[in-house]
C-alpha positions in Angstrom: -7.8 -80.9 191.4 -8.6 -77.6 192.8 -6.4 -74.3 194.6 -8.2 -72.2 196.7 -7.2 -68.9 198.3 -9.2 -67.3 200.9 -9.0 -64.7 203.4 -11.2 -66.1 206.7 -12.7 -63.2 209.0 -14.1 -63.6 211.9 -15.3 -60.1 214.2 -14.6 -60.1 217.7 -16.8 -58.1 219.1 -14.2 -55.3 220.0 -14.5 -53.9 216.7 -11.7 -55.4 215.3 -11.7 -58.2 212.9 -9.5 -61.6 212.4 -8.2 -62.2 209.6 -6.3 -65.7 208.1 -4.9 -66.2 204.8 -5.3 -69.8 203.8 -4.6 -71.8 200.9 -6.0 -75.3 200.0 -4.9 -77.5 197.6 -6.7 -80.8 196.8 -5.3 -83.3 194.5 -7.0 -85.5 191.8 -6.3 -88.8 194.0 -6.3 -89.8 197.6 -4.2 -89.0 200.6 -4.3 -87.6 204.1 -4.9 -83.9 205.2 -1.7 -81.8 205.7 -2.0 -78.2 207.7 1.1 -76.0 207.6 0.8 -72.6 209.7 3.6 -70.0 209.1 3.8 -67.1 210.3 2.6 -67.3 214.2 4.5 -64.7 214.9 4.5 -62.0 212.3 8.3 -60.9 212.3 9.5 -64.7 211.2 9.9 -63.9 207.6 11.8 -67.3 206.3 8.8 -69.5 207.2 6.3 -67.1 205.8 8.4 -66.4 202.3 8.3 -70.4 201.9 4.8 -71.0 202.8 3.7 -68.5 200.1 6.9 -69.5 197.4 5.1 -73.2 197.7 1.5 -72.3 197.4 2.9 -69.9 194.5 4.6 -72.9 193.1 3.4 -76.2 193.8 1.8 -78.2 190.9 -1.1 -79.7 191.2 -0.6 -82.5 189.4 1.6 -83.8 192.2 -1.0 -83.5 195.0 -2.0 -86.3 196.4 -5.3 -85.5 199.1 -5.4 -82.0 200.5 -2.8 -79.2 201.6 -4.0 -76.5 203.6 -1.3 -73.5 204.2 -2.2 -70.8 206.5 0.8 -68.7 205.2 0.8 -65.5 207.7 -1.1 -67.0 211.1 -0.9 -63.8 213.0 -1.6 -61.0 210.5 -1.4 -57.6 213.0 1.8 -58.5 214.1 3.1 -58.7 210.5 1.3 -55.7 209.3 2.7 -54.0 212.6 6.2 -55.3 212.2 5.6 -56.9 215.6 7.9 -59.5 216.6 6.8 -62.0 219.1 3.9 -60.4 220.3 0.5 -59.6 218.8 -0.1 -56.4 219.5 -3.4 -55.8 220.2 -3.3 -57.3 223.3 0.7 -58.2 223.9 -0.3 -61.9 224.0 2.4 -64.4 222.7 0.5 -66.3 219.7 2.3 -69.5 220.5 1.4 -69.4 224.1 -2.5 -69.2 223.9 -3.6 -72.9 222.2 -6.0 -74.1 221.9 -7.5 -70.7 222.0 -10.8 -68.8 223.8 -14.0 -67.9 221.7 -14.7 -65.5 224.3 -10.8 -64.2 225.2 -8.5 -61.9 224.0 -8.2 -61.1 220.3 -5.1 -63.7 220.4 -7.0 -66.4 222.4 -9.9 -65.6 219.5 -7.3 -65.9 216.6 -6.0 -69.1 218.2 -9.6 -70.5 218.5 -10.0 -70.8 214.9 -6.6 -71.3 214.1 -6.8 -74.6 215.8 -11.1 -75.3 215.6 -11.6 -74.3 212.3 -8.3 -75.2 210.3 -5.8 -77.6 212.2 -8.3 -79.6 214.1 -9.5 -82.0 210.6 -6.0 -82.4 209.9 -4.2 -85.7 209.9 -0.3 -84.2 210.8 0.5 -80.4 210.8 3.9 -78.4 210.7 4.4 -75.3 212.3 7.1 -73.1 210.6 9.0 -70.7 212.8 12.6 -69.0 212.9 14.7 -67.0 215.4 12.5 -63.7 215.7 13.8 -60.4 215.9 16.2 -60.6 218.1 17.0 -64.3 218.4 19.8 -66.6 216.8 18.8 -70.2 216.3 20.4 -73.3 214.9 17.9 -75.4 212.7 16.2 -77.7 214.8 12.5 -79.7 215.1 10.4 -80.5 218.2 7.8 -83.2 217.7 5.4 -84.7 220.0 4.2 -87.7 221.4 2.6 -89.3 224.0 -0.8 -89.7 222.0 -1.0 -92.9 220.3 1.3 -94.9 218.4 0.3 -93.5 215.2 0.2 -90.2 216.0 3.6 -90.8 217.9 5.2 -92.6 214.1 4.0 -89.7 212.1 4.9 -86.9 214.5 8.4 -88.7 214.1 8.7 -88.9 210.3 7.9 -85.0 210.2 11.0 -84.6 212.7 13.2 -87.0 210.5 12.1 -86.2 207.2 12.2 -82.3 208.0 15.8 -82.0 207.1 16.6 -80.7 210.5 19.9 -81.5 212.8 18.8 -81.4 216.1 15.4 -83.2 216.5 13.4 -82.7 220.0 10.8 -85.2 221.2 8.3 -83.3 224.0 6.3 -86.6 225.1 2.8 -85.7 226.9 3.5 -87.6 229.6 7.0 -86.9 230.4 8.7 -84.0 232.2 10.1 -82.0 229.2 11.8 -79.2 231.2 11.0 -75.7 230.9 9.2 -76.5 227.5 6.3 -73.5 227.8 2.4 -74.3 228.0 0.1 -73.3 225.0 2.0 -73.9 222.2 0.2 -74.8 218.6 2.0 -77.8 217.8 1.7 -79.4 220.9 -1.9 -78.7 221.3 -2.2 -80.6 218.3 -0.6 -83.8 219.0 -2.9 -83.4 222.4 -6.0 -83.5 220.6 -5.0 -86.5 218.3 -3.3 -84.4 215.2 0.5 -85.8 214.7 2.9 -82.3 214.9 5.8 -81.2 214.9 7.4 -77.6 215.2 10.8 -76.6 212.7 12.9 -73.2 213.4 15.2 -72.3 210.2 16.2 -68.9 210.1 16.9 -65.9 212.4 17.2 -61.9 213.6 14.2 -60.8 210.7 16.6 -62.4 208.4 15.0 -63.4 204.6 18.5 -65.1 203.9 17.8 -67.6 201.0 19.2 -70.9 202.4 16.5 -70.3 205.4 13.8 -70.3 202.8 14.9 -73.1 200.9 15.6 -74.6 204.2 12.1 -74.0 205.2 10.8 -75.1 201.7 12.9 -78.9 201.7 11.4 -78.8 205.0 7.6 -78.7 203.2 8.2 -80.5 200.4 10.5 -83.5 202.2 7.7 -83.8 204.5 5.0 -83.8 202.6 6.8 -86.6 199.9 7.0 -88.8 203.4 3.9 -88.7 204.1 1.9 -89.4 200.5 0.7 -86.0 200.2 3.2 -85.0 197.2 4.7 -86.7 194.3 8.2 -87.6 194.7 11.1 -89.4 197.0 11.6 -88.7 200.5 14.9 -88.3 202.3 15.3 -88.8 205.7 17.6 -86.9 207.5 21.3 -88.3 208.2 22.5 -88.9 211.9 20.7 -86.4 213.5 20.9 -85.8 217.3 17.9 -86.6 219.6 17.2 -84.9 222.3 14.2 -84.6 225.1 14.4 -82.1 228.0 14.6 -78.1 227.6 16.5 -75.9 230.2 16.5 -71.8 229.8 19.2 -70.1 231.2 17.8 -66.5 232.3 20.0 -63.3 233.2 21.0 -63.4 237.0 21.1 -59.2 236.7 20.6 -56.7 233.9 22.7 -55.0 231.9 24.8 -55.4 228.9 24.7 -59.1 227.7 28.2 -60.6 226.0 28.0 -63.6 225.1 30.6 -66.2 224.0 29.0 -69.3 222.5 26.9 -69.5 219.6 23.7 -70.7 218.6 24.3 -74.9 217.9 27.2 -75.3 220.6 27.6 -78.3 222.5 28.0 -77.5 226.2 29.3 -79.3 229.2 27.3 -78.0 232.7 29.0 -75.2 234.1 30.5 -73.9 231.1 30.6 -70.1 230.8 28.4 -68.7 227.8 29.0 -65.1 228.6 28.8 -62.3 231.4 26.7 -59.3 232.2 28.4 -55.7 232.1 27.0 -52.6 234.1 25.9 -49.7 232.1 29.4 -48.3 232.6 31.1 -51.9 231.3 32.1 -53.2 234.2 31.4 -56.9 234.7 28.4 -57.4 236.9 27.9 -61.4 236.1 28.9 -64.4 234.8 26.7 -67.0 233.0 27.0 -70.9 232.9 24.8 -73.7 231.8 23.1 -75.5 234.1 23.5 -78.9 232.5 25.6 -80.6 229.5 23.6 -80.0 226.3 22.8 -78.3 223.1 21.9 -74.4 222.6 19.1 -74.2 220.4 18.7 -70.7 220.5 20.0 -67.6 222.2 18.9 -63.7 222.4 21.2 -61.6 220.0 20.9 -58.7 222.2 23.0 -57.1 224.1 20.2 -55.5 226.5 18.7 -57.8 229.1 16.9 -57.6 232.3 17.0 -59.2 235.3 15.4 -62.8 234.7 15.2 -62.2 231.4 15.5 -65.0 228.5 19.1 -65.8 227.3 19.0 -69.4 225.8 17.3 -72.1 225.8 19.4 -75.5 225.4 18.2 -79.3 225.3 19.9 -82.6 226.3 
């Protein structure tokens, strides 16, 4: 039995260095590889606070195989306060995998994310929130599409993560607007069973979203043999498979009137757009019946800027 806790560098040849915090635990018996990456984007503070709380925590004695946490993935943006962005280049983190040895500092940082920590994995879980200015209803988004048991374990990480409102993004299936490049789904394409959870919102450190976030580990791990104890799976949770983002039609003042978790028929109004003198400019409606995941909690949008993204 053995914890290790190392900070990984890597030079980029700008001057500028990576640097990843990871954790390994390796228990006295058997059992598959777990990766769990928090912290992609810097200003999601539940999934980070949980990552480190279990590492802090956990008792050897009940690992079974090896754990490896990567508790704050994108480390300028946390130093920087930075929310959804790194900023050294303005790259979105969960955009760029499976990374570029010769790219950007974020295509670097997601080369060795994935090449060097996630890639000798047998499942991983990627812990996110609402960021800065998002509010979110606790979901998981799993994929499959890779094998059948990749596709079974992807699955027991969305059931057994404790999470209402579980999302299946299939490889070979239109998921919607679901975006390109993002870690979890890299993962399940090059044979690593994943699945991505959101507890938590708007740079909140509320304590049910880290002890959401830390069931979330913990339940998971249990499921899969890589920590002592019973699993629960989650009861009558809703399944879902196509994403749809709803973008502002104009800017100006956003006010919405639905919240984060609401189940919507298509056309329904979710809010309007006021001028900069409050007069109404727009209305907004859902293009389909479905579920809002998440929504912006600002009031200032631009035109074709993100409002919500929903699922059905």
């Amino acid at each position: 039995m053995k914890k290790t806790e190392k900070m990984l560098c890597y030079p980029t040849g700008e001057g500028r260095e990576i640097q990843i915090p990871v954790v390994t635990l390796e228990g006295g018996v058997p059992g598959p590889h777990a990766v769990i990456t928090a912290g992609i984007h810097g200003c999601e503070y539940p999934p980070i606070l949980a990552a480190a709380e279990f590492c802090r925590t956990c008792d050897l004695q009940d690992i079974r195989g090896t754990v490896t946490v990567v508790t704050i993935s994108t480390l300028e943006s946390f130093r920087t306060r930075t929310p959804f962005v790194c900023p050294v280049d303005g790259k979105n983190p969960n955009r760029c995998f499976p990374g570029d040895l010769n790219g950007t500092y974020t295509q670097q940082l997601t080369y060795h994310l994935f090449h060097d920590i996630i890639a000798g994995a047998d499942y991983h879980i990627d812990l996110h929130c609402g960021d800065m200015t998002e509010t979110l209803a606790p979901f998981c988004e799993f994929g499959t599409g890779y094998s059948e048991k990749v596709d079974a374990m992807s699955r027991d990480i969305a059931l057994y993560s404790g999470m209402p409102s579980l999302v299946e993004s299939n490889l070979n299936a239109d998921p919607g607007d679901l975006p390109q490049g993002l870690n979890y789904l890299n993962s399940v394409q090059h044979g690593v069973a994943g699945a991505i959870v959101e507890i938590g919102q708007m740079g909140r450190t509320d304590r049910e979203y880290v002890d959401g976030q830390l069931f979330c580990i913990r339940n998971v791990l249990r499921r899969m043999g890589n920590l002592a104890g019973e699993a629960v799976p989650t009861a009558d949770p809703a399944w879902f498979t196509t994403y749809e983002t709803v973008y502002a039609p104009v800017q100006g003042i956003f006010v919405r009137c639905v919240e984060a978790g609401t189940d919507v028929k298509a056309g329904q109004k979710i809010g309007e757009i006021w001028d900069y003198f409050g007069n109404p400019a727009a209305q907004v409606h859902v293009p389909a019946d479905g579920r809002i995941l998440y929504l912006t909690s600002s009031i200032a949008v631009e035109k074709d800027g993100f409002l919500l993204d929903m699922v059905h």
